[in-house]
VMD Tcl script that draws the C-alpha trace (Angstrom):
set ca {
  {81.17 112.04 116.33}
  {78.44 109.98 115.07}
  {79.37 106.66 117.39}
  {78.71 104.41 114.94}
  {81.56 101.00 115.24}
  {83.08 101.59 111.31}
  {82.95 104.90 110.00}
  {84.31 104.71 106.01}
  {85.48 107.83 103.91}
  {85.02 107.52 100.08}
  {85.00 109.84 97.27}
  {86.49 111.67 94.38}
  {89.89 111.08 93.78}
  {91.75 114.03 95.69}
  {88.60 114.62 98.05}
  {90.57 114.95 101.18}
  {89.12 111.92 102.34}
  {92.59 110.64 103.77}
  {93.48 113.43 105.57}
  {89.71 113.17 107.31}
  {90.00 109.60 107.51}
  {93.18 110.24 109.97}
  {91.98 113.44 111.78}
  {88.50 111.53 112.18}
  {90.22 108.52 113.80}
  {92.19 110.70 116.42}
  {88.92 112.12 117.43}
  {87.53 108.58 118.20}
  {90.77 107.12 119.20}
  {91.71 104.29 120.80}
  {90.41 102.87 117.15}
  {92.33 101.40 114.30}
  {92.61 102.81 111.05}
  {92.73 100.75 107.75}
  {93.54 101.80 104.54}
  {91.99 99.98 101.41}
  {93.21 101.96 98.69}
  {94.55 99.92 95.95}
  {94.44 102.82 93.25}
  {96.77 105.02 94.84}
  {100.57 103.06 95.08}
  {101.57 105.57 97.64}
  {99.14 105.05 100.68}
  {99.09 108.30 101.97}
  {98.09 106.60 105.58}
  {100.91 105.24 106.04}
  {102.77 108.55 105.90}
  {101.60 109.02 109.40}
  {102.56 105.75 110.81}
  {104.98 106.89 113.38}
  {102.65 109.49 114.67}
  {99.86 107.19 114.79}
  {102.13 104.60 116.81}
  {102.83 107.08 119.25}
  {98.98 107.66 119.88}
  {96.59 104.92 120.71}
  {95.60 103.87 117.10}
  {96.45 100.90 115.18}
  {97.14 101.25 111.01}
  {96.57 98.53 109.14}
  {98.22 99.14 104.98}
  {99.09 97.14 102.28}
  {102.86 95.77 102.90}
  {103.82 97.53 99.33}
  {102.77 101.13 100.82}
  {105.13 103.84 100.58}
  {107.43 101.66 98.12}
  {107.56 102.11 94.40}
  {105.77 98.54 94.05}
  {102.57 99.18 92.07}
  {100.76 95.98 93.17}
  {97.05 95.95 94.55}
  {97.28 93.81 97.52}
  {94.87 94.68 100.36}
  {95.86 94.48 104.26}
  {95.09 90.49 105.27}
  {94.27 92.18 108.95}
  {91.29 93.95 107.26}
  {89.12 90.87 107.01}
  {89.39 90.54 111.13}
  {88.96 94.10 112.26}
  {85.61 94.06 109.77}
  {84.56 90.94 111.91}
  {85.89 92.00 115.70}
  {82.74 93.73 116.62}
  {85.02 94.96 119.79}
  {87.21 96.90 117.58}
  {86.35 100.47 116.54}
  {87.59 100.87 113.06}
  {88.02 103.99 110.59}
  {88.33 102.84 106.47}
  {89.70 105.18 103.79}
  {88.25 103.43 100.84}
  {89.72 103.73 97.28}
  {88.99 106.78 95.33}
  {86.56 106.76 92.64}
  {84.02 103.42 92.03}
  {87.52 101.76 90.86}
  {88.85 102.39 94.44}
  {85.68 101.41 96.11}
  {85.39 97.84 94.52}
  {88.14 96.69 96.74}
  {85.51 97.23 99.62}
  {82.79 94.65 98.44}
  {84.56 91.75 99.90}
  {83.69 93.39 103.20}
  {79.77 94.98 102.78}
  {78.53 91.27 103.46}
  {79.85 91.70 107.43}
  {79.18 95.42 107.86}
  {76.00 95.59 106.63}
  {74.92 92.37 108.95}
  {76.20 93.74 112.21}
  {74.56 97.51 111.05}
  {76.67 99.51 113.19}
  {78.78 101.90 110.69}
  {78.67 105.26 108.61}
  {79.52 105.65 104.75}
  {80.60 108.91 104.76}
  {81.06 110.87 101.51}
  {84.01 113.48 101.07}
  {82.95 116.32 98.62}
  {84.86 118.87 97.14}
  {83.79 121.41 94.82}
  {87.48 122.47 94.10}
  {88.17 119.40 92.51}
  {87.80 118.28 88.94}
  {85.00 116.46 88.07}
  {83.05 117.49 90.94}
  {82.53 121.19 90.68}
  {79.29 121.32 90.28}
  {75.94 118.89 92.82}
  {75.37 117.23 89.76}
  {78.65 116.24 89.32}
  {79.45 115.06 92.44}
  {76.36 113.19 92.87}
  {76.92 110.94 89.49}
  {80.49 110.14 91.35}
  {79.01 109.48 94.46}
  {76.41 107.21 92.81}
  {79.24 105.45 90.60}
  {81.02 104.25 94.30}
  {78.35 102.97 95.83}
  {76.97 100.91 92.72}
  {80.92 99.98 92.85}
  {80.98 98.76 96.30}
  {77.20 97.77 97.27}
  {77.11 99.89 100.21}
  {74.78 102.95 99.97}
  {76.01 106.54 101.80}
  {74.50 107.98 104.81}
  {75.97 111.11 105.09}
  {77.94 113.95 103.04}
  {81.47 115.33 104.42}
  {82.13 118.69 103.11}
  {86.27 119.05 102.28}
  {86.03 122.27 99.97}
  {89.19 123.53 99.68}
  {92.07 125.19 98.14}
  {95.00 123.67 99.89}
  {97.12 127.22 101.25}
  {95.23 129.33 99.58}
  {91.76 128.22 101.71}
  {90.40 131.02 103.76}
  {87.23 131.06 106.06}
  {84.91 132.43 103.02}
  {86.23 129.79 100.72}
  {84.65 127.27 103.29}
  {81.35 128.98 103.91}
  {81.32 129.56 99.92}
  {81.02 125.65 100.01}
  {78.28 125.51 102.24}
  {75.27 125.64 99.65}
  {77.24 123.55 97.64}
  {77.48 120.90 99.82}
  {73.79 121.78 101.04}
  {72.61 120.63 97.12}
  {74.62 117.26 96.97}
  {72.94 116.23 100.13}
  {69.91 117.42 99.25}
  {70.40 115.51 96.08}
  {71.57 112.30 97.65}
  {68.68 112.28 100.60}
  {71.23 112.57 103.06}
  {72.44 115.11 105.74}
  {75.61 117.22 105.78}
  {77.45 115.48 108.42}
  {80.13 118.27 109.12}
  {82.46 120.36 107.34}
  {85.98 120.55 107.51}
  {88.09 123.09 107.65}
  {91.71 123.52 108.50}
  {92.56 124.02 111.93}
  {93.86 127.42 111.63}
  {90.65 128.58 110.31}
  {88.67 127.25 113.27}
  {87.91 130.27 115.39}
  {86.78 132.78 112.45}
  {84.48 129.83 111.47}
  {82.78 128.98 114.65}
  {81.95 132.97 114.98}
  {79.59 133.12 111.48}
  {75.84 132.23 112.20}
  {76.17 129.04 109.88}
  {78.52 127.62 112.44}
  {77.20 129.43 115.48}
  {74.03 127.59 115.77}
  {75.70 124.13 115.69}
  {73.29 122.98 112.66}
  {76.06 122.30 110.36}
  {78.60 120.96 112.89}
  {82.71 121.84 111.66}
  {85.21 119.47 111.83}
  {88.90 121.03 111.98}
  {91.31 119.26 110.20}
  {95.46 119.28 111.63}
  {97.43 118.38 107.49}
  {98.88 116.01 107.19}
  {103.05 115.98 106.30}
  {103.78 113.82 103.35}
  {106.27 111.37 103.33}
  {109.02 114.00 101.62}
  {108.17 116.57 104.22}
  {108.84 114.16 106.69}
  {112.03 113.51 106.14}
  {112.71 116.77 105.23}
  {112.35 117.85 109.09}
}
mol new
graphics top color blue
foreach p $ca { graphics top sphere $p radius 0.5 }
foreach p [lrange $ca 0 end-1] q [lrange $ca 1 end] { graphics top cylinder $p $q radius 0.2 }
display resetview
């Protein structure tokens, strides 16, 4: 883990970045995690909160999440965890440069204490960003959105059940040209946990150049109660 005292996830709409956002903040845990997407009603984040309460991170949603109100209301704690430099604190910004405006209330603060990543989640099974080109005009489109440039690329290829280990390292020179296009270095790639082990064993893994980042799903709010 990079250290750093924010660490924020944007991208594409459908990126994964959620799902990282929450497996990233167990890794770094005790932390909070806040959740500033207005564009999506539902809020995934909050579909974890009684797992998070049970660990030692904090969630800080909108008080509309999870309800069928469509209103884009940020978290009023966000403001203070930005500015409590002794808080460690994980953002899953809004998808798309729509998503990522809500975040320019906040660049002012972040970018004046200097201690945090902007982390972009790519996925070339996604619409809109199949191709470096693609992804890099999205990427672009945020951070003119939100003032805050990236400093690294988060590979989240993927085909939901259907992902094996050579869909992943398929991804690789895929995420290898966004990078390259954006000046920035692959941070890690995900992968789901499951997939770990035959991962680790290939030579693009083995070396620990491009580190992997194994992801545990996330249960949706139906599933949930469903169990």
């Amino acid at each position: 883990m990079d250290g750093k005292r924010i660490t924020l996830f944007a991208g594409h709409y459908g990126s994964g970045k959620t799902n990282i956002a929450l497996n990233y903040a167990r890794a770094v845990k005790p932390c909070v995690i806040a959740d500033l997407d207005i564009v999506n009603p539902y809020f995934r984040t909050k579909d974890s909160a009684a797992a998070l309460a049970a660990e030692e991170i904090g969630l800080v949603v909108s008080d509309y999440a999870n309800s069928n109100v469509d209103f884009p209301a940020l978290p009023k704690e966000t403001y203070g965890l930005v500015a409590d430099r002794a808080t460690r604190v994980v953002i899953d910004v809004g998808g798309d440069d729509r998503g990522a405006l809500a975040l320019g209330r906040y660049v002012d603060d972040i970018r004046a204490e200097g201690d945090y990543a902007m982390l972009a989640v790519v996925n070339a099974a996604r619409p809109l960003t199949e191709t470096p080109d693609d992804a890099v005009e999205v990427l672009r489109e945020i951070e003119a959105a939100c003032h805050l440039p990236f400093t690294g690329i988060v590979n989240n290829t993927n085909l939901g059940p259907a992902t094996t280990a050579q869909t992943v390292l398929d991804s690789l020179p895929y995420a290898d040209a966004v990078a390259r296009r954006m000046g920035l270095p692959v941070a890690f790639t995900c992968c789901r946990a499951d997939l770990r082990d035959a991962l680790r064993a290939h030579p693009a893994f083995a070396s620990g150049a491009a580190p992997l980042f194994p992801l545990t799903i996330q249960k949706l709010y139906y599933q949930l109660e469903a169990d």
